[in-house]
KEKE-3310 file (N, C-alpha, C; in steps of 0.2 Angstrom, whole numbers, plus 5000, padded with zeros to 4 digits):
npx = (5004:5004:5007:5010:5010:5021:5013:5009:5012:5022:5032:5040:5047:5041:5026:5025:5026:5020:5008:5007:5007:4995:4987:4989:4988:4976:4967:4964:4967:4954:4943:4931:4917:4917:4928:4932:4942:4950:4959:4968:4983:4982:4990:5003:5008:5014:5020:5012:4998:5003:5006:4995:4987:4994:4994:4980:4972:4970:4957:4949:4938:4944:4938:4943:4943:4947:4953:4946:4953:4967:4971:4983:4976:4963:4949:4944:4937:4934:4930:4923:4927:4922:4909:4902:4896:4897:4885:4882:4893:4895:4903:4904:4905:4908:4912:4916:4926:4934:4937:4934:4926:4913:4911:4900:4895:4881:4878:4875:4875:4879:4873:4862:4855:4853:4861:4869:4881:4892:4910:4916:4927:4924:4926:4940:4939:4945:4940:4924:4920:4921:4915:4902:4904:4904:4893:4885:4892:4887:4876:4872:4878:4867:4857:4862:4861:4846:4842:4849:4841:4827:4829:4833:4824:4818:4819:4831:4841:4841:4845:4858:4872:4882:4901:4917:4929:4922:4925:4920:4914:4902:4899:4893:4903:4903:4887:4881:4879:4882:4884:4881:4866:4860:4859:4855:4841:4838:4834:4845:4854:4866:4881:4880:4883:4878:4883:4897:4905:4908:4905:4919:4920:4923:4932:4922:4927:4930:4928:4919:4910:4916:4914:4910:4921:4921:4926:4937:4926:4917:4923:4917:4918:4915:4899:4891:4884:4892:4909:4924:4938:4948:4955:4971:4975:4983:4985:4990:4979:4967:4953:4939:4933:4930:4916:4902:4885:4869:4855:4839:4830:4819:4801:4792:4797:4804:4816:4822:4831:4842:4855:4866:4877:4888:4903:4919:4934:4950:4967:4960:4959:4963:4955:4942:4941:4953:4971:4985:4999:5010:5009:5015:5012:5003:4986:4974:4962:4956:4939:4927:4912:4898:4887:4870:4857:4842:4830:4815)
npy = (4994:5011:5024:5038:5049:5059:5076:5088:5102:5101:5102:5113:5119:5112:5111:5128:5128:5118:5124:5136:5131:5122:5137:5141:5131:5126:5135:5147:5142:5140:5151:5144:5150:5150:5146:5134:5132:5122:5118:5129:5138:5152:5158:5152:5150:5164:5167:5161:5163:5176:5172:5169:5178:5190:5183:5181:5188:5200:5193:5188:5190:5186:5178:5174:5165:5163:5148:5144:5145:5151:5141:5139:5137:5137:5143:5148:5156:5159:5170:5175:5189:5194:5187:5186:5194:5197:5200:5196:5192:5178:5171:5154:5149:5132:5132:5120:5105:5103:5115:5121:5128:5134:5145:5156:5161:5173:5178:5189:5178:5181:5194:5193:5182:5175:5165:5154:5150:5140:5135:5120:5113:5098:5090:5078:5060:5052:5043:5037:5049:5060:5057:5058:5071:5079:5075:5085:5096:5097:5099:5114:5120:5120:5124:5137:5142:5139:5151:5160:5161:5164:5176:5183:5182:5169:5172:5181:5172:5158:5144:5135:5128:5117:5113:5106:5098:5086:5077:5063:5047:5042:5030:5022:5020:5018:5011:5022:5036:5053:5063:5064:5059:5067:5081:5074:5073:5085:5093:5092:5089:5076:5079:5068:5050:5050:5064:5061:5051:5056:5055:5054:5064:5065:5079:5091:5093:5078:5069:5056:5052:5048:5032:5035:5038:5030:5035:5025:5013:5014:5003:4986:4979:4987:4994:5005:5012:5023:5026:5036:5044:5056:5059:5055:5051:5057:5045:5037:5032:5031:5039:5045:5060:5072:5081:5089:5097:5101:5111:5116:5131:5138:5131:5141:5154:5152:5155:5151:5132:5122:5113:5101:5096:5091:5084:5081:5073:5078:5076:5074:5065:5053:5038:5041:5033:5031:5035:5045:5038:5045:5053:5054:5063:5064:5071:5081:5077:5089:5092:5094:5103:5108:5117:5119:5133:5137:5143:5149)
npz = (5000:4995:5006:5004:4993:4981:4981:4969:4971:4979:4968:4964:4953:4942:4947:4944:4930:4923:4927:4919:4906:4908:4907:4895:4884:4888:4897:4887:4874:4871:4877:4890:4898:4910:4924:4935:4949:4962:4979:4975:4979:4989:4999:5004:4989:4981:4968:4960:4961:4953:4941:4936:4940:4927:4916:4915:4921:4910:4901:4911:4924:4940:4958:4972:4986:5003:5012:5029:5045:5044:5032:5017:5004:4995:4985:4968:4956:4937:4927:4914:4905:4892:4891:4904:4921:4935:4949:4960:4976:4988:4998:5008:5022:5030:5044:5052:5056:5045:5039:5027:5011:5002:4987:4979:4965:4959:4943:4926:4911:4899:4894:4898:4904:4919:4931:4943:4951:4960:4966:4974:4988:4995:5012:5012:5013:5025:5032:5043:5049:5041:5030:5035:5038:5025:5020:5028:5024:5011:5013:5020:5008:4999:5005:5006:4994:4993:5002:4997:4985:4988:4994:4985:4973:4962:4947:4946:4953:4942:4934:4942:4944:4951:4958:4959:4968:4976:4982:4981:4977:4970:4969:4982:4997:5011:5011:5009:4999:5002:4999:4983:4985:4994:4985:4973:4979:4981:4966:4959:4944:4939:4927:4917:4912:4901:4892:4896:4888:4874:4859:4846:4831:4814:4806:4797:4783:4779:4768:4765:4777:4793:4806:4820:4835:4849:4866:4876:4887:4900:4918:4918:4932:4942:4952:4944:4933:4929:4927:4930:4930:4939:4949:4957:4972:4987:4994:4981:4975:4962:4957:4957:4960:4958:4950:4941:4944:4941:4943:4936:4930:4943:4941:4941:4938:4926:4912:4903:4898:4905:4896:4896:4884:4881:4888:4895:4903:4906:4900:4884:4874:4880:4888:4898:4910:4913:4921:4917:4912:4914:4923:4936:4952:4966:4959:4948:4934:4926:4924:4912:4906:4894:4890:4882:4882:4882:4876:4883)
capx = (5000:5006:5005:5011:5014:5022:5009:5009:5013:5029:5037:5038:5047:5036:5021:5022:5027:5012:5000:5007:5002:4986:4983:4991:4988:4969:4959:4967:4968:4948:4942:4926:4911:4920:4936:4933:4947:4951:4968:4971:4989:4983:4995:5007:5013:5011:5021:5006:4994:5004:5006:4987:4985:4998:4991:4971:4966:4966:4952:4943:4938:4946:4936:4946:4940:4954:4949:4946:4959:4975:4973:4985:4975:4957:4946:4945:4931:4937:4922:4926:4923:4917:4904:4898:4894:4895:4884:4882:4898:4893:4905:4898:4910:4904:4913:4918:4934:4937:4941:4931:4922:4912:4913:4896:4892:4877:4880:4874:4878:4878:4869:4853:4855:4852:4865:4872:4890:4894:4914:4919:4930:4923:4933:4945:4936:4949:4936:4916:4917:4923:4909:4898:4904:4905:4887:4884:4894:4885:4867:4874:4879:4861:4855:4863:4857:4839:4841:4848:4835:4824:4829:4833:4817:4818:4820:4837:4844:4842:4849:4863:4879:4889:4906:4920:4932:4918:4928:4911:4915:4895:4896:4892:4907:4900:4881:4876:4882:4878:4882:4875:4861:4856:4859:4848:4835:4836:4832:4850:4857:4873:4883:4882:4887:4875:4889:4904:4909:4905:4909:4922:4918:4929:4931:4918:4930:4933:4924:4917:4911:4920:4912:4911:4924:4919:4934:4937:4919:4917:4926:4911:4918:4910:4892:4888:4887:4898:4915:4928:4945:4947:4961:4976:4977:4989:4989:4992:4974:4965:4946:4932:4932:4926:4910:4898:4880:4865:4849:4835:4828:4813:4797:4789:4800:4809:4816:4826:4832:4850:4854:4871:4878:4895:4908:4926:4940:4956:4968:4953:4961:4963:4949:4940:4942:4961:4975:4991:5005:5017:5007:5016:5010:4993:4985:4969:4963:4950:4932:4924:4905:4897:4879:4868:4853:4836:4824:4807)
capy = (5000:5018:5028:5047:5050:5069:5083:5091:5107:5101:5100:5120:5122:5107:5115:5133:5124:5116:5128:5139:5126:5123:5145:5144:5125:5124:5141:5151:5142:5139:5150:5143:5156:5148:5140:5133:5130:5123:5119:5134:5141:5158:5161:5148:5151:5170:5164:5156:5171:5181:5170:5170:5186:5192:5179:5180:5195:5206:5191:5184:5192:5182:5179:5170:5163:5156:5142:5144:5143:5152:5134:5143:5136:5139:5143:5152:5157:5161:5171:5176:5196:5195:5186:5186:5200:5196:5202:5196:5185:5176:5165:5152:5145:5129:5134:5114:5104:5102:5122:5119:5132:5137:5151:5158:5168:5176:5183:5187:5176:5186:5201:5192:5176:5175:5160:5154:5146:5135:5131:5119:5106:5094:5086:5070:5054:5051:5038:5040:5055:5064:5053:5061:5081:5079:5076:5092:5101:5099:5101:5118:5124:5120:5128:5144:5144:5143:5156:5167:5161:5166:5182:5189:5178:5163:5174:5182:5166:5155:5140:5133:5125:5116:5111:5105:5093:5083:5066:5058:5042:5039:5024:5020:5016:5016:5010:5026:5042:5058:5069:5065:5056:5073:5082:5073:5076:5093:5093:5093:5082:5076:5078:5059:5046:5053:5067:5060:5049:5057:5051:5061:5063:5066:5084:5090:5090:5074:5067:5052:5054:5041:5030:5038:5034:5031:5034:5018:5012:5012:4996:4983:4980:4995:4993:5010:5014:5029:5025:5040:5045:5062:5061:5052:5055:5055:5038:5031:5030:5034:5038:5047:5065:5079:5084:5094:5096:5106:5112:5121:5137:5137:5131:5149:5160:5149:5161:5145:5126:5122:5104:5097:5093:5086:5081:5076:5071:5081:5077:5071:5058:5045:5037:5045:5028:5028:5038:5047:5034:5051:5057:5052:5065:5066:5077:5080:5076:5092:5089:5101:5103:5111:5117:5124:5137:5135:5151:5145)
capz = (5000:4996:5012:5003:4987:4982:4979:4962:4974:4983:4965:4964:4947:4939:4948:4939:4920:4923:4928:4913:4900:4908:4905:4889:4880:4889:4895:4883:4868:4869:4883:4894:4901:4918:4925:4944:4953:4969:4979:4973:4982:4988:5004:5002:4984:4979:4962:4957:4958:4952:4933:4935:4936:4923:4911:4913:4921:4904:4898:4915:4931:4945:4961:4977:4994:5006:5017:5036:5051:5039:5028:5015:5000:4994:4980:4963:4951:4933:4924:4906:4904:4886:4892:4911:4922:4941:4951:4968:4978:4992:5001:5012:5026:5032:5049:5054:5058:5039:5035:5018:5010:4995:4982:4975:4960:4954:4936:4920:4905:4887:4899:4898:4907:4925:4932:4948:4950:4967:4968:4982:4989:5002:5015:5011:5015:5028:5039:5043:5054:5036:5026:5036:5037:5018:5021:5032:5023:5006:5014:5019:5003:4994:5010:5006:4988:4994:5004:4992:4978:4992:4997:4977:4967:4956:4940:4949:4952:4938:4936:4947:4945:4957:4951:4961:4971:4980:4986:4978:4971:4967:4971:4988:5002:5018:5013:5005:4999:5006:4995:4978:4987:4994:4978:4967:4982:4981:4961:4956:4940:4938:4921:4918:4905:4890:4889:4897:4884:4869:4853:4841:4823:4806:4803:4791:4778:4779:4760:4769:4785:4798:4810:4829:4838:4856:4871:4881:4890:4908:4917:4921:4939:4946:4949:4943:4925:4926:4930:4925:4933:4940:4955:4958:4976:4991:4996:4975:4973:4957:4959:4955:4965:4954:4948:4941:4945:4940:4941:4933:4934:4947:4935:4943:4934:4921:4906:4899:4902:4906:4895:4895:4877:4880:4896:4893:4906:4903:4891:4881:4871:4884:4890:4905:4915:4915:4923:4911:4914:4914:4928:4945:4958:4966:4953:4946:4928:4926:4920:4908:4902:4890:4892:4879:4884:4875:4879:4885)
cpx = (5004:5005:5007:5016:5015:5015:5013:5014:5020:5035:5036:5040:5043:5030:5019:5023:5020:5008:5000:5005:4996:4983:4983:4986:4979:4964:4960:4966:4959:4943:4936:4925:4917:4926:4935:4939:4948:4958:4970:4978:4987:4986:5002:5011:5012:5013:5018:5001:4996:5005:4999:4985:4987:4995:4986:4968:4964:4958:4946:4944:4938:4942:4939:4943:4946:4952:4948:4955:4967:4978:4977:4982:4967:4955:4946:4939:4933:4931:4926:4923:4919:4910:4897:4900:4894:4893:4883:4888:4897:4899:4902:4905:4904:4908:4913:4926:4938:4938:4938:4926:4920:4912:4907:4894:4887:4879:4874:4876:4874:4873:4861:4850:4857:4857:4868:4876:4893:4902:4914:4922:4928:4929:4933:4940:4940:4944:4928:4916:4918:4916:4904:4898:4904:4896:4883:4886:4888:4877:4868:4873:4870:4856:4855:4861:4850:4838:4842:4843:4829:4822:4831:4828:4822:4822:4830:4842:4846:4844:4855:4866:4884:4893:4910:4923:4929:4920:4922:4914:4907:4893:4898:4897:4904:4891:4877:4879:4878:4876:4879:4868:4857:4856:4853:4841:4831:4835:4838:4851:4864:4874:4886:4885:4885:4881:4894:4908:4907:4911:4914:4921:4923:4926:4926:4921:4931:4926:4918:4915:4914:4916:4915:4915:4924:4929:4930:4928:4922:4921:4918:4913:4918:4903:4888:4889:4893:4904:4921:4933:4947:4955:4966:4978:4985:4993:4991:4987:4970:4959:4944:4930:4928:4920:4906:4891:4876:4858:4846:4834:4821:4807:4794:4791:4808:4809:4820:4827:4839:4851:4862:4871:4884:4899:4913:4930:4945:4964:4963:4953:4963:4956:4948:4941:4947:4964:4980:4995:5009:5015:5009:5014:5004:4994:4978:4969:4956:4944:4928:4916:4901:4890:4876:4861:4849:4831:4816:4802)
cpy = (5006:5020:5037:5046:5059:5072:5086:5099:5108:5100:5109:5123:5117:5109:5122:5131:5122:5120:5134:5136:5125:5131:5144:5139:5124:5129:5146:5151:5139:5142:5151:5150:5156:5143:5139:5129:5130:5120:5124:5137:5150:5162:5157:5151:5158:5171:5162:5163:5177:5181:5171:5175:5190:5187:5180:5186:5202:5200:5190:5189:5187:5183:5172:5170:5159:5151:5145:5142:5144:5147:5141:5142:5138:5138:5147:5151:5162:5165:5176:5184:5197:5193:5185:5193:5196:5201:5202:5187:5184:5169:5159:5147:5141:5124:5125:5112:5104:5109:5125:5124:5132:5143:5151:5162:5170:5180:5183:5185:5178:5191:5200:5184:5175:5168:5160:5148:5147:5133:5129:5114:5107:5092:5079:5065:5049:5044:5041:5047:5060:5062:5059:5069:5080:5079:5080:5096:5105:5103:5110:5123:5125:5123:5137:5146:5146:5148:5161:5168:5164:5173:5187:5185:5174:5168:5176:5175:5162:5148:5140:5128:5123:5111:5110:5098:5089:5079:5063:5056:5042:5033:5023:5017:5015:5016:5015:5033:5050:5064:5068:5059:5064:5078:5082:5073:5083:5094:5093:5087:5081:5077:5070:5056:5047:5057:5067:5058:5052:5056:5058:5059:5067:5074:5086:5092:5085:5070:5066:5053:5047:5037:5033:5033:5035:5032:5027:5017:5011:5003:4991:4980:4984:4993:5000:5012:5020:5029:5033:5042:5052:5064:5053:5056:5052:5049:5032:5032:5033:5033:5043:5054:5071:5079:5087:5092:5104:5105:5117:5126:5136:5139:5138:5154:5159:5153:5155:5136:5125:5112:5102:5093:5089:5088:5080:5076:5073:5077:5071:5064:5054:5043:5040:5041:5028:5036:5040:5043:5039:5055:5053:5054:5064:5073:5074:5080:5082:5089:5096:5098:5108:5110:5121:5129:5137:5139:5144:5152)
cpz = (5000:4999:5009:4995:4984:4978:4974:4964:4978:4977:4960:4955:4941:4938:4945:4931:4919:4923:4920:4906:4901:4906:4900:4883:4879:4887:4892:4877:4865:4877:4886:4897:4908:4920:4933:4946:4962:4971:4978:4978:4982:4992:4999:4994:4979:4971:4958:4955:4954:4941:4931:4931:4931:4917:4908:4916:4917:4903:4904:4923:4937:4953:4965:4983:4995:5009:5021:5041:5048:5035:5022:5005:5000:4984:4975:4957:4944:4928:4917:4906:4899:4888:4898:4915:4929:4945:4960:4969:4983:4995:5008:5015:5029:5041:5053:5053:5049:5037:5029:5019:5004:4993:4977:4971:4959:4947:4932:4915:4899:4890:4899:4902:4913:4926:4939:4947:4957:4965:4975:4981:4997:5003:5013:5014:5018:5032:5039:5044:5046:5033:5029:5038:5030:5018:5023:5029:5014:5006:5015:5014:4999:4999:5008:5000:4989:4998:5001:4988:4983:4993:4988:4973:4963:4949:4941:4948:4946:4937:4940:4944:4949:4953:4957:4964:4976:4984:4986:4974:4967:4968:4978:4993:5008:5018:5010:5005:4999:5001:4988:4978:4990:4988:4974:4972:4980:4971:4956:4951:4939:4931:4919:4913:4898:4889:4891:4893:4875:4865:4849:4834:4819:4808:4798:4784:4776:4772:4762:4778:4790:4803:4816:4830:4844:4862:4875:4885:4899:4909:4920:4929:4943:4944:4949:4935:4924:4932:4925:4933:4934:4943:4956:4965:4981:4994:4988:4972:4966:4957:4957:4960:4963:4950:4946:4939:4942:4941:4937:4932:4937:4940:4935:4938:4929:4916:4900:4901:4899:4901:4893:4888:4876:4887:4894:4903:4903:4903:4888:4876:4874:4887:4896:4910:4917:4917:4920:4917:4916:4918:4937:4951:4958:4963:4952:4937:4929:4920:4917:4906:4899:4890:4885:4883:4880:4880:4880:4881)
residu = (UNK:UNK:UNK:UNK:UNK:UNK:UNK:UNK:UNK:UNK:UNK:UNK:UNK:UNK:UNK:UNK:UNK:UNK:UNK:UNK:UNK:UNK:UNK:UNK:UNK:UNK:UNK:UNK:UNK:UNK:UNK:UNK:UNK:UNK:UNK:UNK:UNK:UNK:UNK:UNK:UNK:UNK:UNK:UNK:UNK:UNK:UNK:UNK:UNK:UNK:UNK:UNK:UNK:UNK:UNK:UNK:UNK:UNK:UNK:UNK:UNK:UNK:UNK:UNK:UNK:UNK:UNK:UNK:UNK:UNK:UNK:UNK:UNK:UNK:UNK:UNK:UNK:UNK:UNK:UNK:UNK:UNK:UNK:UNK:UNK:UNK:UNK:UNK:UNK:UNK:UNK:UNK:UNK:UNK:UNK:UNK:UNK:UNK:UNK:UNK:UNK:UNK:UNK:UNK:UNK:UNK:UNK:UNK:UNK:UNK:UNK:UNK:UNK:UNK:UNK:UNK:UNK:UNK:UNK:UNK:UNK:UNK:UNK:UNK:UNK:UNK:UNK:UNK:UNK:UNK:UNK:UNK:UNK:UNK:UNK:UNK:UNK:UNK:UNK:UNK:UNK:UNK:UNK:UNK:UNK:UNK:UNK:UNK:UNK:UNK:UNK:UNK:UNK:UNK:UNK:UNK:UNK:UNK:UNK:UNK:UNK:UNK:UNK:UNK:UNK:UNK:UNK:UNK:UNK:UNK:UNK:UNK:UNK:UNK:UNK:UNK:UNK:UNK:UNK:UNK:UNK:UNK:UNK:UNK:UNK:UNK:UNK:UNK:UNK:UNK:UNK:UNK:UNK:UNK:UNK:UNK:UNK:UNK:UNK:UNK:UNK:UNK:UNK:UNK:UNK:UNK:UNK:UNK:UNK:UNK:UNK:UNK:UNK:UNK:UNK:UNK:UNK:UNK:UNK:UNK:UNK:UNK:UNK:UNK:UNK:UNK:UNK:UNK:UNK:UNK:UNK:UNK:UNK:UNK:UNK:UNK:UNK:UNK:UNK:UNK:UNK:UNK:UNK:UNK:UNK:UNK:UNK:UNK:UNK:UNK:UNK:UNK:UNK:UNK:UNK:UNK:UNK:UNK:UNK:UNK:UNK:UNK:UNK:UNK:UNK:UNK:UNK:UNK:UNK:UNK:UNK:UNK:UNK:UNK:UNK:UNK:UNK:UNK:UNK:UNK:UNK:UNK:UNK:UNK:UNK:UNK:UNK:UNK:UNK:UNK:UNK:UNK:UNK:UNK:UNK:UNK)
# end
């Protein structure tokens, strides 16, 4: 059993090479409404913020939360100028032994699309007592949504997006999972396997069109149809952590419906199931999703 394997973070000149191909190679060379980020190094390594910043703040306005108890990392919300308008930022500390915080936006996307954008990372699934603050923590968060959809109306609000480092396998460790068991309560969908593996097709240059060619399929030793690969953590393991979820706009004062068109696993040419052999540290594999907007 591996008992500690290096952080992507204790390899300081590997660490900014890296982060500067992710601005350049990823949200640069095709760049998303939103970028969530968590771990983020916002005490700890000021070298970090500062390639960020020099980078991305002519294109995206950057919106940071640190954790609790002077943790020196936290959260970051990437929101593309051309196309989003923040209006209300709402941190939601969930004031437990985990230090763990969420990062809420209110915006407008394309200045006519009411939307709200939930980053978070829950705590590590160190043992039960965690299993179950991961539980508390996420009721919490959809807690503080319906107070604000509460206190500014349904139309205000809009849909919702929660997006982050959950340590949500899906599949059930301890008899039953908290967090996307409470989720899909509260009316939330996951980005599931209709858009996770989506096929790629031939250019449309191409004479002929090609047969879809699907990435790798779930492995059938998991009894849950959506297996994919996200974290490579600190003890070796390679599992299933990150997320994203969504809902509606309340039926009340629905102006649109949010539908999920396509998912990938980053770098997108390996299957979503597997881990890059040339990836030795704990590290995560980002998850992108692509929504379209259909006016009602």
């Amino acid at each position: 059993m591996v008992d500690h394997v290096r952080r992507l973070a204790e390899d300081q000149p590997g660490y900014l090479t890296r982060h500067r191909r992710i601005i350049e190679e990823v949200i640069l060379t095709d760049p998303p409404d939103f970028v969530c980020l968590q771990e983020f190094q916002l005490k700890g390594a000021p070298e970090l913020c500062r390639l960020y910043d020099s980078l991305l703040s002519p294109k995206y306005d950057m919106r940071y939360l640190q954790r609790t108890s002077f943790k020196q990392d936290g959260l970051a919300i990437l929101c593309l100028r051309e196309t989003v308008s923040v209006r209300d930022e709402i941190p939601i500390i969930y004031a437990d032994p985990g230090d763990r915080v969420a990062l809420m936006l209110n915006v407008w996307l394309r200045q006519t699309i009411p939307l709200t954008i939930v980053n978070t990372h829950l705590t590590f699934p160190h043992h039960a007592y965690d299993e179950k603050l991961r539980g508390t923590q996420i009721m919490k968060l959809t807690k503080v949504v319906d107070e604000f959809r509460a206190s500014k109306g349904n139309r205000t609000v809009g849909g919702v997006i929660v997006a982050g480092d959950l340590n949500d396998p899906l599949v059930p460790c301890l008899g039953k999972e908290l967090v996307s068991d409470h989720l899909s309560s509260q009316g939330y969908s996951h980005v599931d396997s209709s858009t996770l593996f989506i096929p790629k097709r031939a250019p449309s240059s191409s004479p002929t069109p090609a047969p879809l060619i699907l990435s790798p399929q779930p492995s059938t030793d998991v009894p849950h149809p959506l297996k994919f690969i996200t974290h490579r953590n600190h003890k070796g393991e390679e599992v299933t952590a990150d997320h994203i979820w969504f809902s509606q706009p309340a039926p009340d004062a629905a102006q649109y419906r949010l539908e999920p068109v396509g998912s990938s696993v980053l770098p997108d040419h390996l299957g979503a199931d597997l881990w890059p052999s040339a990836w030795a540290l704990s590290d995560h594999r980002p998850l992108t999703a692509t929504f379209v907007v259909h006016p009602l």
